[in-house]
Backbone as ProteinMPNN parsed JSONL, in Angstrom:
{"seq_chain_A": "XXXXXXXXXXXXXXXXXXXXXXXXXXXXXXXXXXXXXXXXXXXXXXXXXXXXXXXXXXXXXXXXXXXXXXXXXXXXXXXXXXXXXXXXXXXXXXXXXXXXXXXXXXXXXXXXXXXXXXXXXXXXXXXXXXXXXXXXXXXXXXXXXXXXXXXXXXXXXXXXXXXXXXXXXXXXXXXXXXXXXXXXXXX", "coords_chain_A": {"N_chain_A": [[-17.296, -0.676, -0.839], [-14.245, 1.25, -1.178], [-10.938, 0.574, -2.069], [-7.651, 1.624, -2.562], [-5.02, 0.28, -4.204], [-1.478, 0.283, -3.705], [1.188, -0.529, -5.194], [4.983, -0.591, -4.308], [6.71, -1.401, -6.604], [8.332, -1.014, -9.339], [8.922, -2.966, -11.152], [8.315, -5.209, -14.004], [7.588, -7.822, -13.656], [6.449, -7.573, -10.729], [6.583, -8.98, -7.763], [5.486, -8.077, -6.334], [3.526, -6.353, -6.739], [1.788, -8.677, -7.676], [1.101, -9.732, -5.744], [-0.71, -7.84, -4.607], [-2.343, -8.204, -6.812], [-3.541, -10.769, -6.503], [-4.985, -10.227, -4.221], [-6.588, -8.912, -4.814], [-8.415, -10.604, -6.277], [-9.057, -12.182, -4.149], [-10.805, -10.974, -2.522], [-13.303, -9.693, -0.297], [-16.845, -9.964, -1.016], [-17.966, -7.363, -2.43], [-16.177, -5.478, -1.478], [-14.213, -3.027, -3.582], [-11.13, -2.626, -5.964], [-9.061, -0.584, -6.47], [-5.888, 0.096, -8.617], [-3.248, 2.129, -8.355], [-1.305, 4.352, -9.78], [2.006, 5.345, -9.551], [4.482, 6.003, -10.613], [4.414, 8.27, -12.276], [5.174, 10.376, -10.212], [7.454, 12.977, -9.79], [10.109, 13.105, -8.806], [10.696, 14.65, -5.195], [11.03, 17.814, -4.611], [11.008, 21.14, -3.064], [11.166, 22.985, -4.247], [9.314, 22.536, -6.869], [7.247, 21.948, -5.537], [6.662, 24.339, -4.599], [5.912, 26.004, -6.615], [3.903, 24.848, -7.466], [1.884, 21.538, -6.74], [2.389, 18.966, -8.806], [0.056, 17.704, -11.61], [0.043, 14.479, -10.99], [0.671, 13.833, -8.588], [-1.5, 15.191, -7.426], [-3.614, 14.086, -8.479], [-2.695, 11.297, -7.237], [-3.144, 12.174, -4.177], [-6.232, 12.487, -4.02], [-6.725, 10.475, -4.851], [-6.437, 8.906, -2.832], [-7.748, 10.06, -0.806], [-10.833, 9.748, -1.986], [-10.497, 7.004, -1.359], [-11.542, 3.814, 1.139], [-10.185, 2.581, 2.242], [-6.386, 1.699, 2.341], [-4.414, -0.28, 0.745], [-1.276, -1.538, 0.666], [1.53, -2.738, -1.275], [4.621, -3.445, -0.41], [8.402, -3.954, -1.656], [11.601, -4.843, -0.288], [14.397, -2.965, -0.077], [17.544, -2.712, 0.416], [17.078, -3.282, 3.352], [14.713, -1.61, 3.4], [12.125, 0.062, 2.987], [11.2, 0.934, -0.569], [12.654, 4.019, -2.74], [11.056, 4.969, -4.605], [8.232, 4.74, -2.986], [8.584, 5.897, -1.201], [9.15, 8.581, -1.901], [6.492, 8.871, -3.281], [4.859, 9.102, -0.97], [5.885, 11.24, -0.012], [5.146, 13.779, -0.897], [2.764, 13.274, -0.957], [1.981, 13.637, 1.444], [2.367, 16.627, 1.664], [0.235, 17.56, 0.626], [-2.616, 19.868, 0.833], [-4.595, 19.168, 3.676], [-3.679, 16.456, 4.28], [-4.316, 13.348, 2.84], [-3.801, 10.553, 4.38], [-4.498, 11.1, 6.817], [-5.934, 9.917, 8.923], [-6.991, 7.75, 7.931], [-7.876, 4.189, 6.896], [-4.989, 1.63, 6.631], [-3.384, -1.299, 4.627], [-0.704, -2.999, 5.046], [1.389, -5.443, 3.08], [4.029, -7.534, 2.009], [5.917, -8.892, -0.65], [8.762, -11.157, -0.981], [11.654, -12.862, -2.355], [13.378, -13.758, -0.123], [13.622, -14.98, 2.795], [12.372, -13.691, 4.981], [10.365, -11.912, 3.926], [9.765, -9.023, 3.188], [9.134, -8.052, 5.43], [11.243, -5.976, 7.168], [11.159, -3.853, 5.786], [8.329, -3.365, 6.002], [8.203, -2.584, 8.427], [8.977, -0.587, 8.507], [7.676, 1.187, 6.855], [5.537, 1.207, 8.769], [6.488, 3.039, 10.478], [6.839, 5.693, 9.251], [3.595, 6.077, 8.823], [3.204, 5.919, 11.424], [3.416, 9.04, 12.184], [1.95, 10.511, 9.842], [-0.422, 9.726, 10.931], [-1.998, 7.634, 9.822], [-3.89, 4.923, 10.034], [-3.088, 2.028, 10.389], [-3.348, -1.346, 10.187], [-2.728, -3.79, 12.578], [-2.694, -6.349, 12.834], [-3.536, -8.902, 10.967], [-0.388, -9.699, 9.451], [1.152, -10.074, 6.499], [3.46, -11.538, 4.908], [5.527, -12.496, 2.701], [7.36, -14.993, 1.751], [10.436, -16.362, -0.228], [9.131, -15.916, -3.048], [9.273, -16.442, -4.857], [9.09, -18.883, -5.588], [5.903, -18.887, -5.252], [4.432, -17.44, -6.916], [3.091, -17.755, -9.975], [5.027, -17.963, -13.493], [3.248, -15.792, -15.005], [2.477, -14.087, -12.944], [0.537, -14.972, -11.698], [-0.87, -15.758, -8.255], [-0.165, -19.324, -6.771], [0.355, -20.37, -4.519], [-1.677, -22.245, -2.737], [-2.081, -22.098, 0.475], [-1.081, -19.731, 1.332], [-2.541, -18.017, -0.542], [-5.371, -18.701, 0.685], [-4.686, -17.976, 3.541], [-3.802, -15.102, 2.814], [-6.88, -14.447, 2.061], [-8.0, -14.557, 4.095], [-6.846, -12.023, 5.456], [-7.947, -9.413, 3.708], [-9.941, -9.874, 4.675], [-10.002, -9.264, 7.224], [-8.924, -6.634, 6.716], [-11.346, -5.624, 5.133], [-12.778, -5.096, 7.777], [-11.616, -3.787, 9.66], [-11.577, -1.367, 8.133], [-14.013, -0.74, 8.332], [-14.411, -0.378, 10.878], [-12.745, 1.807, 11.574], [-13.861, 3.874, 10.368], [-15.332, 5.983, 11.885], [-13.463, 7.438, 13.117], [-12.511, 10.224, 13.974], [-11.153, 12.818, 11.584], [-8.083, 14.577, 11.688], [-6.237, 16.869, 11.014], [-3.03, 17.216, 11.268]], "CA_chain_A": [[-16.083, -0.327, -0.132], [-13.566, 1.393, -2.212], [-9.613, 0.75, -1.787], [-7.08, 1.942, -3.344], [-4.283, -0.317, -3.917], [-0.006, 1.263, -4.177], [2.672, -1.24, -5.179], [6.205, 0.266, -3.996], [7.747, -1.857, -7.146], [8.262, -0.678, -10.633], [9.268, -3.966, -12.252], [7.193, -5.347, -14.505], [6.958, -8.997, -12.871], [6.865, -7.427, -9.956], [5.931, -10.004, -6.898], [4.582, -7.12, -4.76], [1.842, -6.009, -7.65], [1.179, -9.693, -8.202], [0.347, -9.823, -4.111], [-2.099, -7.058, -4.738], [-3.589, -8.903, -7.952], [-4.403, -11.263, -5.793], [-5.519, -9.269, -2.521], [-8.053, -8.425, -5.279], [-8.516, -11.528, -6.161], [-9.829, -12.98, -2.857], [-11.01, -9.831, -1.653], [-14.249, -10.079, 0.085], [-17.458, -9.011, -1.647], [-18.368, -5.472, -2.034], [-14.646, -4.893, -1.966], [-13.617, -2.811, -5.342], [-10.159, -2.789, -5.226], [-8.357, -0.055, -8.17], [-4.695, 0.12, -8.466], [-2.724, 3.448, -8.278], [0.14, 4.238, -10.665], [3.281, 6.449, -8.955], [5.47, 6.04, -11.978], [4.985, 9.334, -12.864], [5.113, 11.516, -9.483], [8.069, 12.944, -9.945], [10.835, 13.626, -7.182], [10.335, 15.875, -4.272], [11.501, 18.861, -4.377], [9.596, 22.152, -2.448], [11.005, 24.563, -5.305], [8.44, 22.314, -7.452], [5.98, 22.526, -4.676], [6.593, 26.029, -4.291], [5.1, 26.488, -8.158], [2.336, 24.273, -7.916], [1.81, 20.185, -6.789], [2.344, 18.077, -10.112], [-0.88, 16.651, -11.978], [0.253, 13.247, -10.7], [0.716, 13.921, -7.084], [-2.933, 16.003, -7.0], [-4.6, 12.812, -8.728], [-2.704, 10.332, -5.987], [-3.745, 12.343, -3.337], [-7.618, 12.438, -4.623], [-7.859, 8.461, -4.985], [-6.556, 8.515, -1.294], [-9.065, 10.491, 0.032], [-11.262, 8.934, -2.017], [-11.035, 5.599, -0.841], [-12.198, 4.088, 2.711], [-9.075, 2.197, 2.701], [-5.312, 2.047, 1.016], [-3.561, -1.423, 0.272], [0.272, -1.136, -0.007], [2.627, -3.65, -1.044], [6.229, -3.134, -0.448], [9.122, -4.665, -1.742], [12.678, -4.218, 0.642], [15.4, -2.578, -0.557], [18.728, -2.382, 1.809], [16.166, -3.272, 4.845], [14.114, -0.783, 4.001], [11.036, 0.817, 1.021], [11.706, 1.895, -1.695], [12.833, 5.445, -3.022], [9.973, 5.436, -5.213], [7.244, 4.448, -2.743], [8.791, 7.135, 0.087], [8.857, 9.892, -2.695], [5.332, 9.207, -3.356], [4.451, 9.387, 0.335], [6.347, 11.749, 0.704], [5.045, 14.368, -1.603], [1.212, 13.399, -0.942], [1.737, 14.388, 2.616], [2.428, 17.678, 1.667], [-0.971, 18.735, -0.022], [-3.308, 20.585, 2.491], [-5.613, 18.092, 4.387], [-3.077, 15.221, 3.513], [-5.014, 12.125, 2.737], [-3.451, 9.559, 5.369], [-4.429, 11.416, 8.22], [-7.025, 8.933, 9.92], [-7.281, 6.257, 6.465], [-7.528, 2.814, 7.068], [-4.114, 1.55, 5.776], [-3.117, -2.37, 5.182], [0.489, -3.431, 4.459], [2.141, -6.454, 2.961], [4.806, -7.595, 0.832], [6.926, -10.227, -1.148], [10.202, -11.409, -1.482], [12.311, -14.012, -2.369], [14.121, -13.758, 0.749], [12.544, -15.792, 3.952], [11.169, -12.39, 5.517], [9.324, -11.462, 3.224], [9.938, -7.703, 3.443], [9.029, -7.614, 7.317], [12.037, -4.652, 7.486], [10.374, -2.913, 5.289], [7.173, -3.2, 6.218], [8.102, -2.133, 10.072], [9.993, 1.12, 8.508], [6.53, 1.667, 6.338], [4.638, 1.62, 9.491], [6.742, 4.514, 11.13], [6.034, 6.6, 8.419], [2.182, 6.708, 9.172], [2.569, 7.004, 12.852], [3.296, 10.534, 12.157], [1.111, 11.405, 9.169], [-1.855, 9.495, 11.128], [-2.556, 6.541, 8.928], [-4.532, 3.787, 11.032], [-2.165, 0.95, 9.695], [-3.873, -2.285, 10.409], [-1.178, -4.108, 13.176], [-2.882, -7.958, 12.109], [-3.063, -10.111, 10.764], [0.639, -9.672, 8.772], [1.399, -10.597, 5.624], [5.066, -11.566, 4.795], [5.056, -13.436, 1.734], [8.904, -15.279, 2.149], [10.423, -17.399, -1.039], [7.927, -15.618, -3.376], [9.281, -16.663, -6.546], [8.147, -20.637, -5.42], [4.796, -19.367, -4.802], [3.442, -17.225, -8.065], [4.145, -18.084, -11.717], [5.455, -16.643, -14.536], [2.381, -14.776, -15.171], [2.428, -13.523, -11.664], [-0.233, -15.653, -10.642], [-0.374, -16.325, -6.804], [-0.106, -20.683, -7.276], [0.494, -21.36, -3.783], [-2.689, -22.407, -1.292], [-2.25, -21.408, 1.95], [-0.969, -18.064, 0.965], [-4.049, -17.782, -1.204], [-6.395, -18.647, 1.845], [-4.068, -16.883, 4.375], [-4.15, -13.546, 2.155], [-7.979, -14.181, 1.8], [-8.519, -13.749, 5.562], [-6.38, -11.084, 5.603], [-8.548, -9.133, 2.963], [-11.773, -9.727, 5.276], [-9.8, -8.154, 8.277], [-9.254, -5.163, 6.154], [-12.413, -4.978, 5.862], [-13.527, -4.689, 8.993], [-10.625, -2.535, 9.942], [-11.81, -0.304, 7.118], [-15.573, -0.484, 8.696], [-14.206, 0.264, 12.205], [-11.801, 2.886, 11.297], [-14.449, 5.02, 9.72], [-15.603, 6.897, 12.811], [-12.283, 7.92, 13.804], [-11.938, 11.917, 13.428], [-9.673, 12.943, 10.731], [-7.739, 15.562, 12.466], [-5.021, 17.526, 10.458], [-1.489, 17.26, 11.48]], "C_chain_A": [[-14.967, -0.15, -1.161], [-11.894, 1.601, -1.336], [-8.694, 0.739, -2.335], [-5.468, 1.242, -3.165], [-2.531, 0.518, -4.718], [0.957, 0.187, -3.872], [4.109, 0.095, -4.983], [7.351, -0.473, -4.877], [7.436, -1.684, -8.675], [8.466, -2.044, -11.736], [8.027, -4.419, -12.873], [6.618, -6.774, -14.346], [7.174, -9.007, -11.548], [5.598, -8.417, -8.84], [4.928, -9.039, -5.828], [3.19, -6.513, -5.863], [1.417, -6.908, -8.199], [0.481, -9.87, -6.851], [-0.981, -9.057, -4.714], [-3.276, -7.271, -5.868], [-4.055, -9.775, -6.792], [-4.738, -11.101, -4.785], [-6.884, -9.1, -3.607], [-8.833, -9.5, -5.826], [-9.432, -12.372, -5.381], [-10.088, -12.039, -1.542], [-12.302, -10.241, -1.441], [-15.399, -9.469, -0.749], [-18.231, -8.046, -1.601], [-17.042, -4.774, -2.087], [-14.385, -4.104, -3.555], [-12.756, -2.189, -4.988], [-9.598, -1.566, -7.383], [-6.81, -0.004, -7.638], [-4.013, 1.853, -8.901], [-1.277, 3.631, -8.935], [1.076, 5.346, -10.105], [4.288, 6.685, -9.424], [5.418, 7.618, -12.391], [5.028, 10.553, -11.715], [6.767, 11.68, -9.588], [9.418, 12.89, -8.214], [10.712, 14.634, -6.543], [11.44, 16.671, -4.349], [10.765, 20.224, -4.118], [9.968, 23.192, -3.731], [9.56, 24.057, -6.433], [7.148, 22.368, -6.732], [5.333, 24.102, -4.691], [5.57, 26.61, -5.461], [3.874, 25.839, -8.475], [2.801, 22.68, -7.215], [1.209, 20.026, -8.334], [0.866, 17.413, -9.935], [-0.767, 15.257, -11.026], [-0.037, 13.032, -9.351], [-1.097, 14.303, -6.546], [-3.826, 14.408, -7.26], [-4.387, 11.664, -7.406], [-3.712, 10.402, -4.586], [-5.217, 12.41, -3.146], [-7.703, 11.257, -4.446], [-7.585, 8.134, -4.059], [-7.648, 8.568, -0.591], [-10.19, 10.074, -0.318], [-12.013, 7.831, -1.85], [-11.223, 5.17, 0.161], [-10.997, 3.084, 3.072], [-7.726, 2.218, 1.446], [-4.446, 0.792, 1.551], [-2.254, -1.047, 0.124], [1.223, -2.229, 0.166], [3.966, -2.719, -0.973], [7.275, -3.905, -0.432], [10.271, -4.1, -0.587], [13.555, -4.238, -0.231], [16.755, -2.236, 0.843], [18.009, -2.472, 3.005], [15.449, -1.873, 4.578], [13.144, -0.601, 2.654], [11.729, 1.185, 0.451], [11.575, 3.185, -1.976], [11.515, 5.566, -3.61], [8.449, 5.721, -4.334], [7.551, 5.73, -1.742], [8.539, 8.589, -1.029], [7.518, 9.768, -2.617], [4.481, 9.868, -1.939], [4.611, 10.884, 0.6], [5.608, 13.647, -0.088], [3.645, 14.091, -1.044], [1.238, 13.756, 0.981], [2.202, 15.726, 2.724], [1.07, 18.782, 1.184], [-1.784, 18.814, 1.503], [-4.661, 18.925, 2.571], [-4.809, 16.648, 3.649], [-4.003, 14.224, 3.9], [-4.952, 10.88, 3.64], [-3.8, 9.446, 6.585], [-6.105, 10.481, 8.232], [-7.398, 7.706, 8.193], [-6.543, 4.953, 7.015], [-6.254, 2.445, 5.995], [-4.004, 0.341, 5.995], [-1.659, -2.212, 4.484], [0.68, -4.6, 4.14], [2.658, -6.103, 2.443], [5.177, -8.853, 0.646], [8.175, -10.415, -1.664], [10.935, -12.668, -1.851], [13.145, -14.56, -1.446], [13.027, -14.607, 1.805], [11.388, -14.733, 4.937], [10.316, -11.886, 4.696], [8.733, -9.624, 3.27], [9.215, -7.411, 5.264], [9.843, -6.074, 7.63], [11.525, -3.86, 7.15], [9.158, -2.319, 5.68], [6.999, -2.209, 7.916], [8.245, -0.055, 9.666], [8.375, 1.738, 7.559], [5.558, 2.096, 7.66], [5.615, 2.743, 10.462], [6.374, 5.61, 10.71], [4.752, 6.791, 8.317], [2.106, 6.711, 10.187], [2.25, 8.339, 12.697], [2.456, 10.767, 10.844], [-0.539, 10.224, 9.075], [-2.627, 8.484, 10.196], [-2.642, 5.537, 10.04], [-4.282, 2.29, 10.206], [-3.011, -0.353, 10.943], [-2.971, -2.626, 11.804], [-1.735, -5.827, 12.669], [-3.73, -8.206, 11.855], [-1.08, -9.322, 9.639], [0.659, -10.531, 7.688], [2.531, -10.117, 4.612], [5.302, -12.789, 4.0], [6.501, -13.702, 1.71], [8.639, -16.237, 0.291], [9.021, -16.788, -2.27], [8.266, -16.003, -4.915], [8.827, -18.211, -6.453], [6.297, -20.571, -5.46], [3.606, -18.442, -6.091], [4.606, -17.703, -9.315], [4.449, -17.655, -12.581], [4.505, -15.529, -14.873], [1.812, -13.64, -13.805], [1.307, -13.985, -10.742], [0.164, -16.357, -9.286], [-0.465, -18.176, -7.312], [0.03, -21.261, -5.753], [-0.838, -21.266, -2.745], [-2.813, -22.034, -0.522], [-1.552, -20.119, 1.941], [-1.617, -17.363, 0.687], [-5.301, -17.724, 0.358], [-5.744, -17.515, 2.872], [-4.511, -14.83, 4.375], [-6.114, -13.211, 2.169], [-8.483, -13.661, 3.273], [-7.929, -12.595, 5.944], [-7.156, -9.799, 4.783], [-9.934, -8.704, 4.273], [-11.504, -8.679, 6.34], [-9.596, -6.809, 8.221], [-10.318, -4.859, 6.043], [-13.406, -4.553, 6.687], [-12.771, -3.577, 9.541], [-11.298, -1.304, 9.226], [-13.584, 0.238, 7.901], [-15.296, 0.22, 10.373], [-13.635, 1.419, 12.783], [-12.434, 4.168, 11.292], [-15.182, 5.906, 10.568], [-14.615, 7.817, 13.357], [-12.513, 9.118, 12.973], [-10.766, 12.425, 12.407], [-9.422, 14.247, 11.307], [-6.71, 15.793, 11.354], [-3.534, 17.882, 11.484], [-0.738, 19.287, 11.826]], "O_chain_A": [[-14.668, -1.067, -1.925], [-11.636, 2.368, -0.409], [-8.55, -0.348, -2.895], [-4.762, 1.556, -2.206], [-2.426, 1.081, -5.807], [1.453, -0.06, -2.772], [4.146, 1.254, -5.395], [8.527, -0.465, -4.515], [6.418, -2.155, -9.182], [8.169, -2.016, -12.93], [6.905, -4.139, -12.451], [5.483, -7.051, -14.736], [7.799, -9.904, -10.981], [4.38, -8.546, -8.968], [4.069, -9.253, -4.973], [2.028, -6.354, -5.488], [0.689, -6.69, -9.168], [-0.716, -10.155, -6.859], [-1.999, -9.584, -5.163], [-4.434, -6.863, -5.948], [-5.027, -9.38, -6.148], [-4.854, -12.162, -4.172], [-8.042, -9.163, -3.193], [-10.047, -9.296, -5.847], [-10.336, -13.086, -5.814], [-9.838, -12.125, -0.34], [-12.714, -11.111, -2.209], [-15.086, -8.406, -1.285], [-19.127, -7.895, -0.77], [-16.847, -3.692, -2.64], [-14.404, -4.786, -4.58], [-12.85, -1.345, -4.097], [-9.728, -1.741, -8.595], [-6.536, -0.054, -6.439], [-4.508, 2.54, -9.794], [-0.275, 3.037, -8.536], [0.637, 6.466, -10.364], [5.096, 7.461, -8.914], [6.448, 8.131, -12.829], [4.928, 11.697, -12.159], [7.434, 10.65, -9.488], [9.298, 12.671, -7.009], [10.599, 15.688, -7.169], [12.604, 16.305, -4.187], [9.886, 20.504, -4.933], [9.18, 24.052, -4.127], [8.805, 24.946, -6.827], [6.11, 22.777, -7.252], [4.251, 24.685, -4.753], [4.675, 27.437, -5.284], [3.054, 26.082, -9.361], [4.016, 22.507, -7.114], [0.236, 20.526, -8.899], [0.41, 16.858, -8.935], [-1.726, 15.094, -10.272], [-0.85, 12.198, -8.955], [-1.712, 13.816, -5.597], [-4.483, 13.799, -6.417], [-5.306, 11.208, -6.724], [-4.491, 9.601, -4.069], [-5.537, 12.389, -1.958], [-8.704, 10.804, -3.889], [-8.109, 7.068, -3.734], [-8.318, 7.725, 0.006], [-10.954, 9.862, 0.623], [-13.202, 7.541, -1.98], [-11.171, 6.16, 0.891], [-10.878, 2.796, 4.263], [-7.804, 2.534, 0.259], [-3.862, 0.841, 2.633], [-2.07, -0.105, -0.648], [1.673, -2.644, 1.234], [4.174, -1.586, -1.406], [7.417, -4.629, 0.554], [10.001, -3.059, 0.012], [13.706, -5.131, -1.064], [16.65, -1.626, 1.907], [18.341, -1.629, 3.838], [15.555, -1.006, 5.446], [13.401, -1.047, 1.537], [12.798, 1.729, 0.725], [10.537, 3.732, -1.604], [10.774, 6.365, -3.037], [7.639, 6.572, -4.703], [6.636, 6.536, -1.57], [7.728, 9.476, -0.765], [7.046, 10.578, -1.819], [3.716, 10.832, -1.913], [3.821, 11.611, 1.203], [5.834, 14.631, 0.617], [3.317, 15.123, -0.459], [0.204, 14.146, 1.524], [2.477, 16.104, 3.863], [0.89, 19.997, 1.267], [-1.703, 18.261, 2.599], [-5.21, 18.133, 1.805], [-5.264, 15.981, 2.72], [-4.468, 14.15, 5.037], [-5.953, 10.165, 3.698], [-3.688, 8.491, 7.354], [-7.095, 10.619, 7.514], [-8.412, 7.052, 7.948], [-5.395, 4.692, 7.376], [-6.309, 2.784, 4.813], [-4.286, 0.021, 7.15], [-1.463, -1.447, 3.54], [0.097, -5.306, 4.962], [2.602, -4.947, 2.024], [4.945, -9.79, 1.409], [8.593, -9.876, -2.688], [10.407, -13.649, -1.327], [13.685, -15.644, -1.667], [11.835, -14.79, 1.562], [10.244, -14.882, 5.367], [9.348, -11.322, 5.207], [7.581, -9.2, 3.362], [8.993, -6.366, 5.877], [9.256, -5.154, 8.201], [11.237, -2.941, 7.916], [8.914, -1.113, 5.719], [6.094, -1.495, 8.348], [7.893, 1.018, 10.156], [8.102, 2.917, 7.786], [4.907, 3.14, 7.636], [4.915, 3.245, 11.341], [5.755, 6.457, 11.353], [4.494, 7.791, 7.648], [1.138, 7.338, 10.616], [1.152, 8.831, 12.958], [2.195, 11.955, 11.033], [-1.312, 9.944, 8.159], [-3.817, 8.636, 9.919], [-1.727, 5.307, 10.83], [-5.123, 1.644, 9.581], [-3.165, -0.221, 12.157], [-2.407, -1.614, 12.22], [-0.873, -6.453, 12.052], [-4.798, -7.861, 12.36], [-1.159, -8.14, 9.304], [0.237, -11.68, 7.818], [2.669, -9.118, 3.905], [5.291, -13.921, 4.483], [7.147, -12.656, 1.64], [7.604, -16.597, -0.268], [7.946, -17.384, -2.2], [7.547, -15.835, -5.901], [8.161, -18.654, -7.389], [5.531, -21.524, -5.604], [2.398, -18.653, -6.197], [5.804, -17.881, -9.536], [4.07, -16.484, -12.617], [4.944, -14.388, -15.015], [0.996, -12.719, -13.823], [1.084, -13.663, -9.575], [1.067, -17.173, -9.102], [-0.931, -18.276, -8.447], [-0.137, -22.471, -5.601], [-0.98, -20.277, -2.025], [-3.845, -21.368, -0.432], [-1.674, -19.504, 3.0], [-1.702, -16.234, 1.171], [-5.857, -16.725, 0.814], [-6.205, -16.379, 2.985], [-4.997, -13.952, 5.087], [-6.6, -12.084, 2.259], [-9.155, -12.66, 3.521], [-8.498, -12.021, 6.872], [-6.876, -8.804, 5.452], [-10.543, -7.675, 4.565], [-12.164, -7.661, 6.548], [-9.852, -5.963, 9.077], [-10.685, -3.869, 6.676], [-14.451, -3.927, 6.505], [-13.313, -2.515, 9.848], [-11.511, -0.283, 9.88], [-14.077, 1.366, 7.906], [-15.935, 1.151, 10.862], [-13.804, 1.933, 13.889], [-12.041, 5.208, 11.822], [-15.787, 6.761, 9.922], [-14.914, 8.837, 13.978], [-12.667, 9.168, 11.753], [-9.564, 12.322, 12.652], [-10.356, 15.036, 11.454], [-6.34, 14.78, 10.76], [-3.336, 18.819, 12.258], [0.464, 19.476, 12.01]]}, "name": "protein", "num_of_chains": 1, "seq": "XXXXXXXXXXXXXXXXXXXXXXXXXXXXXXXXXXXXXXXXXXXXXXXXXXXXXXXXXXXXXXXXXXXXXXXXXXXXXXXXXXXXXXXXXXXXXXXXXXXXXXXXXXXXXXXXXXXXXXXXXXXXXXXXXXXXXXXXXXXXXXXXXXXXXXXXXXXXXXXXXXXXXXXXXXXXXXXXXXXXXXXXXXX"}
């Protein structure tokens, strides 16, 4: 079972691509879990469409389709994703047969705040109603206070987050196993 995991945070101790270390971590086995770099898609714009989709964007959209499911942390910014993670989106639902349409999708995130990007995460799942991404709805995972619970090296450190996240992992993949009949229909 191959899934392709997309942090929505560029930092480099970032708590939302330490979640997804450990989503891979205490992923179930048979799980192989790769990580997806969006650092270099650039910003949308259709005059660059118009001349071609960027290397970067063509490769994203490839390890979507790909994979039989797609992991996405997301940090919150002003109650909401980040610019970077919506550009990427936003750009891979423009190539023909966009990749989202019927893909098992899971969400979390982490913050230092007590929600634990929840805002975010709600405004992430509007954005695949419409381009047909079969977004898990639970288990949730809303990692609150997240600088108490990994450590400087970004290791997860706290227990029942660790177990929590691990059952969350399994339900992806069943989601991901149940998903896979669904018709991919084009938008």
């Amino acid at each position: 079972m191959k899934v392709l995991a997309i942090s929505g945070s560029l930092r480099k101790q970032s708590y939302n691509t330490a979640l997804l270390q450990a989503a891979r971590d205490v992923a179930p086995k048979g799980m192989d879990i790769q990580f997806a770099d969006i650092t270099a898609v650039p910003a949308y714009d259709s005059d660059v469409q118009a001349a071609g989709f960027p290397a970067a964007v063509i490769q994203l959209a490839s390890a979507i389709r790909e994979a039989d499911g797609v992991l996405i942390a997301t940090p919150e910014y002003n109650y909401s994703i980040p610019g970077i993670l919506k550009n990427a989106i936003d750009w891979v639902s423009r190539v023909d047969e966009q990749p989202f349409d019927g893909k098992a999708i899971a969400i979390v995130g982490a913050s230092m705040g007590n929600l634990g990007t929840a805002r975010a995460q709600y405004h992430l799942r509007q954005i695949f109603v419409f381009l047909n991404g079969l977004v898990m709805n639970r288990p949730e995972v809303f990692v609150g206070a997240a600088h108490e619970k990994f450590d400087d090296d970004g290791t997860l450190i706290d227990s029942e987050t660790g177990e929590f996240l691990a059952g969350f992992m399994r339900q992806f993949a069943v989601w991901i196993e149940t998903t896979k009949p669904v018709a991919r229909v084009s938008a």
